[in-house]
Structures are given as C-alpha cells and as structure tokens.
C-alpha positions as CSV (number, residue, x, y, z in Angstrom):
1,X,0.0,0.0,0.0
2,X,1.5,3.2,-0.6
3,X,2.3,5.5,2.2
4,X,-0.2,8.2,1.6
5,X,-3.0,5.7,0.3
6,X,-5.9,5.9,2.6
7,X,-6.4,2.9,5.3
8,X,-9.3,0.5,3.9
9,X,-11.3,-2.2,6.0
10,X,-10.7,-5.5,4.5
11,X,-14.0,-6.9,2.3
12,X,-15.0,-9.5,4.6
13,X,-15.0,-6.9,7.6
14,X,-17.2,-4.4,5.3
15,X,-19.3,-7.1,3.9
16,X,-19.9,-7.5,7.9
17,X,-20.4,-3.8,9.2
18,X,-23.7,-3.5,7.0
19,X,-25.8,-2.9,9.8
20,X,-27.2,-4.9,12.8
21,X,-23.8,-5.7,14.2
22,X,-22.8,-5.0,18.1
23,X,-19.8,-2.8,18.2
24,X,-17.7,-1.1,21.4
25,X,-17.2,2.5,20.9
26,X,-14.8,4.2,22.9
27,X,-14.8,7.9,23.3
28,X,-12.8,10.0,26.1
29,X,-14.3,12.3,28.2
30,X,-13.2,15.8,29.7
31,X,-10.2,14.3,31.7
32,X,-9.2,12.3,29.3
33,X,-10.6,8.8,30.6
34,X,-12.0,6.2,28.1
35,X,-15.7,5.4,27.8
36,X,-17.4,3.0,26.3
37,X,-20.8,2.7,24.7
38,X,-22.4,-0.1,23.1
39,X,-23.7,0.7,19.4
40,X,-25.1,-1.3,17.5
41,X,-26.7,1.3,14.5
42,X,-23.7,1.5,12.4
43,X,-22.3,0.5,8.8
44,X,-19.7,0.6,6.4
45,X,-20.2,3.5,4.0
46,X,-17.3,2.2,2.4
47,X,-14.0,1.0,3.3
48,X,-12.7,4.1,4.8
49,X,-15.4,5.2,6.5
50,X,-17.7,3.9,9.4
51,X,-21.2,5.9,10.1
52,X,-23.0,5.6,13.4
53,X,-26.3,6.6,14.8
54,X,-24.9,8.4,18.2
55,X,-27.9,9.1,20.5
56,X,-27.2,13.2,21.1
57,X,-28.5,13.2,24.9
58,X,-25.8,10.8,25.6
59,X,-22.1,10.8,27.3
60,X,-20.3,9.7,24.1
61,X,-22.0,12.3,22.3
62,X,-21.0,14.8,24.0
63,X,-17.0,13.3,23.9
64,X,-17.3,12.9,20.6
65,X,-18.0,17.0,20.1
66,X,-15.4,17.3,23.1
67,X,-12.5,15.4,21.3
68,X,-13.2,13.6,17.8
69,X,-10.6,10.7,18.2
70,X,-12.4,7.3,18.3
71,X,-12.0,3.7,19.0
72,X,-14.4,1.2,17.6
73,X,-13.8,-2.8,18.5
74,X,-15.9,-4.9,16.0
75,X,-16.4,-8.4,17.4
76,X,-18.3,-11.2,15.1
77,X,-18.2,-15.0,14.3
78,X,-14.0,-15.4,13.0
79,X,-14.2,-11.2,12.7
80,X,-11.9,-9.5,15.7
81,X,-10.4,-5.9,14.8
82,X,-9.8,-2.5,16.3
83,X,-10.8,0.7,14.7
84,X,-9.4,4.4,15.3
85,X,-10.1,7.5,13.8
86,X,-11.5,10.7,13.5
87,X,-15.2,11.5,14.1
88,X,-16.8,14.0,12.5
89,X,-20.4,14.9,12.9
90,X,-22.0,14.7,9.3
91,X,-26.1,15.3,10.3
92,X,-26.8,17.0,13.7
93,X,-30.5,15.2,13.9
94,X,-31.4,12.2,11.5
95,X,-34.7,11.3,10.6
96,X,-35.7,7.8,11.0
97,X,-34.2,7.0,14.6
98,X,-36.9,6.6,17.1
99,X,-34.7,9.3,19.3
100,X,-32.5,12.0,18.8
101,X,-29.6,10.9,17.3
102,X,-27.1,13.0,14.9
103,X,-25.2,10.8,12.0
104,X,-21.7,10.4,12.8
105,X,-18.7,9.6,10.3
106,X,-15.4,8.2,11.7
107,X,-12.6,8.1,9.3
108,X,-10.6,4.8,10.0
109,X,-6.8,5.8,10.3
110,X,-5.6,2.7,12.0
111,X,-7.3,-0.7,11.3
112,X,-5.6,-3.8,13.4
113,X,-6.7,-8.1,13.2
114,X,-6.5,-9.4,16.7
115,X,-7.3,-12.4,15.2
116,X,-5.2,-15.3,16.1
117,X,-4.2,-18.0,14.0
118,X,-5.8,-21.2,15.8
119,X,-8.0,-19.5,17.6
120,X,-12.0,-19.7,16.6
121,X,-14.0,-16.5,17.8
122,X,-17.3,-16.5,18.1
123,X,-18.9,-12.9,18.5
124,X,-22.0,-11.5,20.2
125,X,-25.4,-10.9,18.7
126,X,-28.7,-9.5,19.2
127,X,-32.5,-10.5,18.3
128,X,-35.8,-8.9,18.7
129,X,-38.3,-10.5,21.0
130,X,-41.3,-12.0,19.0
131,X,-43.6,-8.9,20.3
132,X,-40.6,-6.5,19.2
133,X,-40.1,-7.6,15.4
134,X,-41.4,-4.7,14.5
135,X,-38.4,-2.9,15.5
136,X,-36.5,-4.8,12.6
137,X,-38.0,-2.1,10.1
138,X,-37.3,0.9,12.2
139,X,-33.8,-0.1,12.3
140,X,-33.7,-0.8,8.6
141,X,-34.3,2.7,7.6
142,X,-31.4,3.7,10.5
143,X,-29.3,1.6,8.4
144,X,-30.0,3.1,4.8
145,X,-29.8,6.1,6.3
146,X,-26.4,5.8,7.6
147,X,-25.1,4.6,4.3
148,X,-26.6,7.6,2.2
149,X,-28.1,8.0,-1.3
150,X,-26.7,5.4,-3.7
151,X,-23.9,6.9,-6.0
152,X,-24.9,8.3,-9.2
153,X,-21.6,8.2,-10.9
C-alpha cells in the first residue's frame, strides 16, 4: 500500500459492518478517561469510512464533540479488529431513529486483526423478542440512512 493511500477495512470486515452488528465504541471524556458505549446502529459506507447513529442526549455524544478521536472494537463469528479514527459529525439530527440521534462519520486511520491463527472466535449478537419484530423495520431505515443516497456516478 502506498504510504499516503488511505487505510481501507478489508472486504469480509465491510461485507460484515452493514448494519445490525454489536460494536464497542470508545470515546474519552473531559479528563481524558476512556468510555465506552455499546452501538449497534452503524455501517460501512465504504472501506474508509464507518457511520454511526450516536444518541445526542448521551455521554459519548457529548466526547465525541469534546475530542473527535475514536476507538471502535468490532467483534463477530472469525471477525476480531480495532478501529481508530476521526469522528466527524455529518447530520446533527437524523430522521428515521426513534430518538434523537445525529449521523456520525469516523474516518478509520488505524485498522488492526486481533485475530489469532488457531484461535475460533465466536462474537455476540442480538435479536428482537417475537412482540418486538417490528423494531427490525425501524432499524432498517437507520441503516439506509447511515449509508446515504446510492452513487450516481
């Protein structure tokens, strides 16, 4: 890769973050101490670019804003890497979450495979209750959302 050439998320890794998938975020606050949040409204615009639905009432909103540097840790089945970048707030409310949240762009500078050879990981997952289903759709539109109008070139 050439040194200037922007960092990219392997395929199988963007193939995965295309919405639905638990992910640690980790934001610092004021004194500089790391916070996580659980996110699970995010996707893969592309391979340098992660979008997340970032509830605005919340602490790692308000980091983000504070200080834009970001870690993300994307667990799945045979899928272990660590994310950092830049966050940049792209949308400061968007429409279809069912609260406030603004649209968030991180720019992935560092990409890193914890993976180990030998090793089979098996990540976590979510699913709705049967009386909840309906939630499937709302998050849906989060999703399309978060990836933005298909290219027209």
């Amino acid at each position: 890769m050439a040194e200037n050439a922007p960092l990219e998320m392997p395929p199988q890794l963007v193939q995965f973050l295309l919405g639905g998938q638990p992910l640690v975020v980790a934001t610092a606050d004021e004194n500089g101490a790391p916070v996580t949040t659980l996110m699970t409204w995010a996707v893969a615009r592309n391979p340098q670019t992660l979008t997340l639905a970032v509830d605005i009432r919340g602490r790692a909103m308000r980091n983000l804003r504070a200080n834009a540097k970001v870690a993300v840790e994307v667990l799945g089945d045979d899928i272990c890497y660590g994310l950092r970048g830049t966050a940049v707030v792209e949308k400061e409310l968007m429409q279809s979450p069912p609260f406030p949240c603004a649209q968030v762009a991180v720019r992935v500078e560092d990409i890193r495979d914890h993976s180990v050879a030998g090793v089979q990981f098996k990540g976590p997952s979510y699913a709705f209750h049967s009386e909840k289903e309906h939630r499937r759709g709302v998050e849906e539109a989060i999703f399309a959302e978060l990836k933005g109008p298909t290219p027209t070139i």
